[in-house]
N, C-alpha and C positions, 0 to 999 in steps of 0.2 A: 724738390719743393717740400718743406715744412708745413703741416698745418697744425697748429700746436697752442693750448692754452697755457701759457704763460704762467707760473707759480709765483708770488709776493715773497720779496722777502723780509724778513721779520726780527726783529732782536732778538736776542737768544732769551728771553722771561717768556714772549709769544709764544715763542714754539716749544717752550715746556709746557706752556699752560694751554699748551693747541694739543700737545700728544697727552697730559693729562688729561681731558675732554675725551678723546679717543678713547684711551685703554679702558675709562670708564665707561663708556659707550659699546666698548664691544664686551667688557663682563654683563652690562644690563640685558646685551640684547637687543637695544631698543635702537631709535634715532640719535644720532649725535646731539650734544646739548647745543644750543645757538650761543653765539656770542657775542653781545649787543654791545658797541664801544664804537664813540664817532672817529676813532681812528680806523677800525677795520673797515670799518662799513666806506670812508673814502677812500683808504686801499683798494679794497676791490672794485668801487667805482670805477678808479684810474685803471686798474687791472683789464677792466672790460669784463668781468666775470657773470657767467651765470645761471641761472638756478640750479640751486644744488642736488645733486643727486645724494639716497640714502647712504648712508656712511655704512657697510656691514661686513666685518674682519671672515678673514676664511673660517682663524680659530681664534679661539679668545688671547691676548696679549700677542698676534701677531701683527706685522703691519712691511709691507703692504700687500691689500690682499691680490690674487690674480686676477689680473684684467679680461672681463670675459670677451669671449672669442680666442685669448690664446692656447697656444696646444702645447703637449707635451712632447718635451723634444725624445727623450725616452721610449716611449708609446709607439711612436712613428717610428724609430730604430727597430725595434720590438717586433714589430707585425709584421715590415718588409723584411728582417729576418726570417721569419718563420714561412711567410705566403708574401712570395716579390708582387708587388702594387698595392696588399693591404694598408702599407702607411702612407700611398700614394692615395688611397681613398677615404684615410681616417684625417690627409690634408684638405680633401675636398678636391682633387688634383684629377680628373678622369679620365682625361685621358690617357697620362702618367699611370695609371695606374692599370688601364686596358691594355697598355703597352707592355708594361712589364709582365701581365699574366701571361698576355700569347706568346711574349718570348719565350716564359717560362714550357709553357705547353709545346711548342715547338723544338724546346733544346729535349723536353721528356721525350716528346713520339718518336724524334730523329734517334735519340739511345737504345729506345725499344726496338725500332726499325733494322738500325746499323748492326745490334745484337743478334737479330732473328735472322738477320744476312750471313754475320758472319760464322753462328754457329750452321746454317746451311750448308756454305762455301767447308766450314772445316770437314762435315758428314760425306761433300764432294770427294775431297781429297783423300780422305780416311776410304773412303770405297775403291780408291781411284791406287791407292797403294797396294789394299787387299787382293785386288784386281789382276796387277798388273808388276809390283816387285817382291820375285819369289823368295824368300830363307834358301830355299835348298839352292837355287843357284847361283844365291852368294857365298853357302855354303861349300860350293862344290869349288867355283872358283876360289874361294882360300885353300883350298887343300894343293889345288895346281901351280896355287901361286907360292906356296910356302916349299913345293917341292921344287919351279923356277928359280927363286932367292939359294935352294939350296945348292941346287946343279951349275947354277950359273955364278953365284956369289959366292958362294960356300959358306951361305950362313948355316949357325947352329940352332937348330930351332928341334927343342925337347918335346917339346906338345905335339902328341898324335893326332893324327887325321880326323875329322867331325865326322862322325857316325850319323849321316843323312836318312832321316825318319820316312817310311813310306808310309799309306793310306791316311796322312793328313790331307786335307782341303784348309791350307793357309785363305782361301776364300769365303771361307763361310767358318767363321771363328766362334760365331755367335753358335752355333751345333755343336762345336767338341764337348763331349764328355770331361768329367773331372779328371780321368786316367789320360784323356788325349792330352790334356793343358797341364800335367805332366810330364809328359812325354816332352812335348814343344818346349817346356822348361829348364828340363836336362838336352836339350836338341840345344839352345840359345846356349847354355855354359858352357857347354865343349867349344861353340864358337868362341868365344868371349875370350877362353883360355888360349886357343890357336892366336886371337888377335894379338894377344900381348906381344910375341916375339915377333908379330912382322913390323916391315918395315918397308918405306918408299924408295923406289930403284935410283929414281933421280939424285935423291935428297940424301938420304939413309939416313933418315929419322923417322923413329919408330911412328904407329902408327899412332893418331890422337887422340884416337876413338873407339870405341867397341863398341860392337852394337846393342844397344840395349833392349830389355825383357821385350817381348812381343805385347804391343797394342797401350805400350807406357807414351806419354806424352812426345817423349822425346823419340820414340822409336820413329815417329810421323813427322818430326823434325828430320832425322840425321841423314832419314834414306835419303833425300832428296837437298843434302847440303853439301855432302863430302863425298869428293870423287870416289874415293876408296870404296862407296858400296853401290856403283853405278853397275857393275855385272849381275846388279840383282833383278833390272829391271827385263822385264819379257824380253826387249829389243835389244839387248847387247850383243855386240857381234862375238862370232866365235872365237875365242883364244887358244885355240888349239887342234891344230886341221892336220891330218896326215900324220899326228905323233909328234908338229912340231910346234912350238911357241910364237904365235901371229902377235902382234902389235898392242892387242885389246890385252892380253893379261895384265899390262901393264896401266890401268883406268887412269892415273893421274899422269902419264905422259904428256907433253909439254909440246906444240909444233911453235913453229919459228914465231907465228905471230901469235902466239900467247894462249890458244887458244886448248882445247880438248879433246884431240881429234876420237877417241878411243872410244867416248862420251855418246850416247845414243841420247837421240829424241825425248822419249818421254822420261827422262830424268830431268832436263830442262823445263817441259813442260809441267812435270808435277813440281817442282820448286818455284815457275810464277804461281800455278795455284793456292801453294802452302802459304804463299811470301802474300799471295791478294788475298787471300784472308782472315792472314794475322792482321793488315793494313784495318781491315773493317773491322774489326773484333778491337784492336787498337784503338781507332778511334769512339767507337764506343764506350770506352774504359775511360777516356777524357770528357765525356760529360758529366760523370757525378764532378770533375774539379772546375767544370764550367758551370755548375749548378752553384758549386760553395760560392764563387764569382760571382754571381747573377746576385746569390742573396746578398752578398756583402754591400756590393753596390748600389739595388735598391733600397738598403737598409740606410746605407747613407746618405740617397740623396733624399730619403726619407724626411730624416734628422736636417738635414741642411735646411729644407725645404720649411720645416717646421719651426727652427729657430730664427729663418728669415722672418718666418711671419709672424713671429711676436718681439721680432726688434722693430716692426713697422706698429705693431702696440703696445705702447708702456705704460703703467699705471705711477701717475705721478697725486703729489699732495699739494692741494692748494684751498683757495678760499671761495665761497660765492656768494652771491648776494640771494638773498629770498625773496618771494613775492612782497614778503610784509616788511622788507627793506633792511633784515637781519642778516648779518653774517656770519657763515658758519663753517669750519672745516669739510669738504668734500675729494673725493678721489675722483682726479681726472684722466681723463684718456688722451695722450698724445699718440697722434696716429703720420706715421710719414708715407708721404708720396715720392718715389723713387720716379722722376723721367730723366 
């Protein structure tokens, strides 16, 4: 339903000599001139028109000026950009606008939260590795195993044996000295260098990985990703009993149903713990793009919301009649009802 005053129409001399009225009106400043003619004055009889409101331009030689009450579609984009519900409240919208802050405030706490979880959950496993999977008996086992590949495969393998470091405590890393973390240094590259030429029994494809610097991001990754460094872990069974080669030397062995048999416990279970709290640390990392989200879309429904509400008022140009039976140019307001 419309409710709507009706604008006359006029021959085209009227409405030069109605927008000359105007632009002079809005340089003076003042009121509109009246314009006293027994034709207008039965026009807007018929019109139904009435009393006129003051004629006053935004700026001078513009027309038409803004209808007050409407908002700025801009302003409203603007503010729920910046703080989601601000242009839900610069609509007058409240609760639109209460809703988007505690979203807002709920997507922040839950980031903070998920963050402080998962850097915890990582400080878990990071102790939980220092703990529990040793260098030196991954160390030891590539020496037995590079000497395995040789006696049994007759591979060529030029890299000498890893020179295994004693009087470290790989447990307490945070206490070496600067000469210890040298040590462990040149301890990691003699591995590194042994890794190159090995190779999987199954496959005989070289190895994929080495293992990297001690306490690097990835070293907390790898132990607990790739069979190949599962003899590192405290629990791995012996490879080597009576001077001969048991089943374990061989970590990525294959049994009939696919599985690992060689594979001890807590290399499984440090890889759920590494995997659950990359999971929370991950998710974490997805709310600043659920925040960019959050703004974008209160920003627009912002805007929507704003330019609805100044298509329901539009400032139109018509005529009215005065108390003293004058007629005179005035700016009316058509306002619509949407049921």
């Amino acid at each position: 339903m419309n409710v709507r005053l009706h604008p006359i129409r006029l021959p085209m001399a009227s409405l030069i000599l109605m927008v000359g009225v105007l632009v002079g009106a809005s340089r003076a400043e003042a009121q509109p001139a009246s314009l006293s003619h027994p034709m207008y004055e039965a026009a807007a009889f018929r019109a139904g028109a009435v009393a006129p409101a003051s004629v006053r331009l935004a700026r001078p030689g513009v027309w038409p000026a803004k209808a007050a009450g409407q908002r700025s579609v801009g302003l409203a984009f603007g503010l729920s950009a910046v703080v989601p519900g601000a242009g839900q409240a610069y609509n007058q919208q409240w609760v639109k606008a209460g809703v988007a802050i505690a979203a807002e405030a709920l997507i922040i706490t839950s980031g903070i939260v998920w963050r402080r979880q998962g850097l915890d959950l990582e400080d878990d496993y990071i102790n939980y590795a220092h703990g529990f999977w040793e260098p030196t008996k991954y160390a030891s086992w590539l020496n037995d195993y590079s000497q395995f590949i040789q006696s049994t495969l007759q591979a060529n393998v030029t890299a000498p044996p890893v020179a295994i470091p004693t009087g470290i405590d790989f447990t307490r890393p945070e206490q070496w000295t600067d000469a210890e973390w040298q040590q462990v240094d040149a301890f990691f590259g003699q591995i590194q260098t042994l890794e190159r030429q090995m190779f999987h029994v199954e496959t005989r494809a070289a190895f994929s990985h080495t293992l990297p610097d001690f306490s690097e991001q990835q070293y907390y990754e790898l132990v607990g990703k790739y069979y190949q460094f599962a003899p590192g872990w405290e629990d791995y069974p012996e490879w080597i009993v009576g001077g001969e080669y048991r089943p374990a030397i061989d970590p990525s062995q294959t049994a009939a149903d696919g599985s690992k048999p060689n594979v001890s416990p807590r290399f499984f279970q440090y890889s759920d713990d590494h995997a659950h709290a990359n999971d929370v640390l991950r998710r974490a990392s997805r709310v600043s793009m659920l925040l960019v989200v959050t703004h974008l879309v209160s920003a627009f429904e912002a805007a929507i919301s704003a330019k609805l509400h100044n298509d329901r008022l539009a400032p139109t140009l018509g005529f009215a009649m005065s108390p003293e039976g004058q007629v005179r140019p005035v700016a009316t307001l058509s306002y619509r009802l949407g049921l």
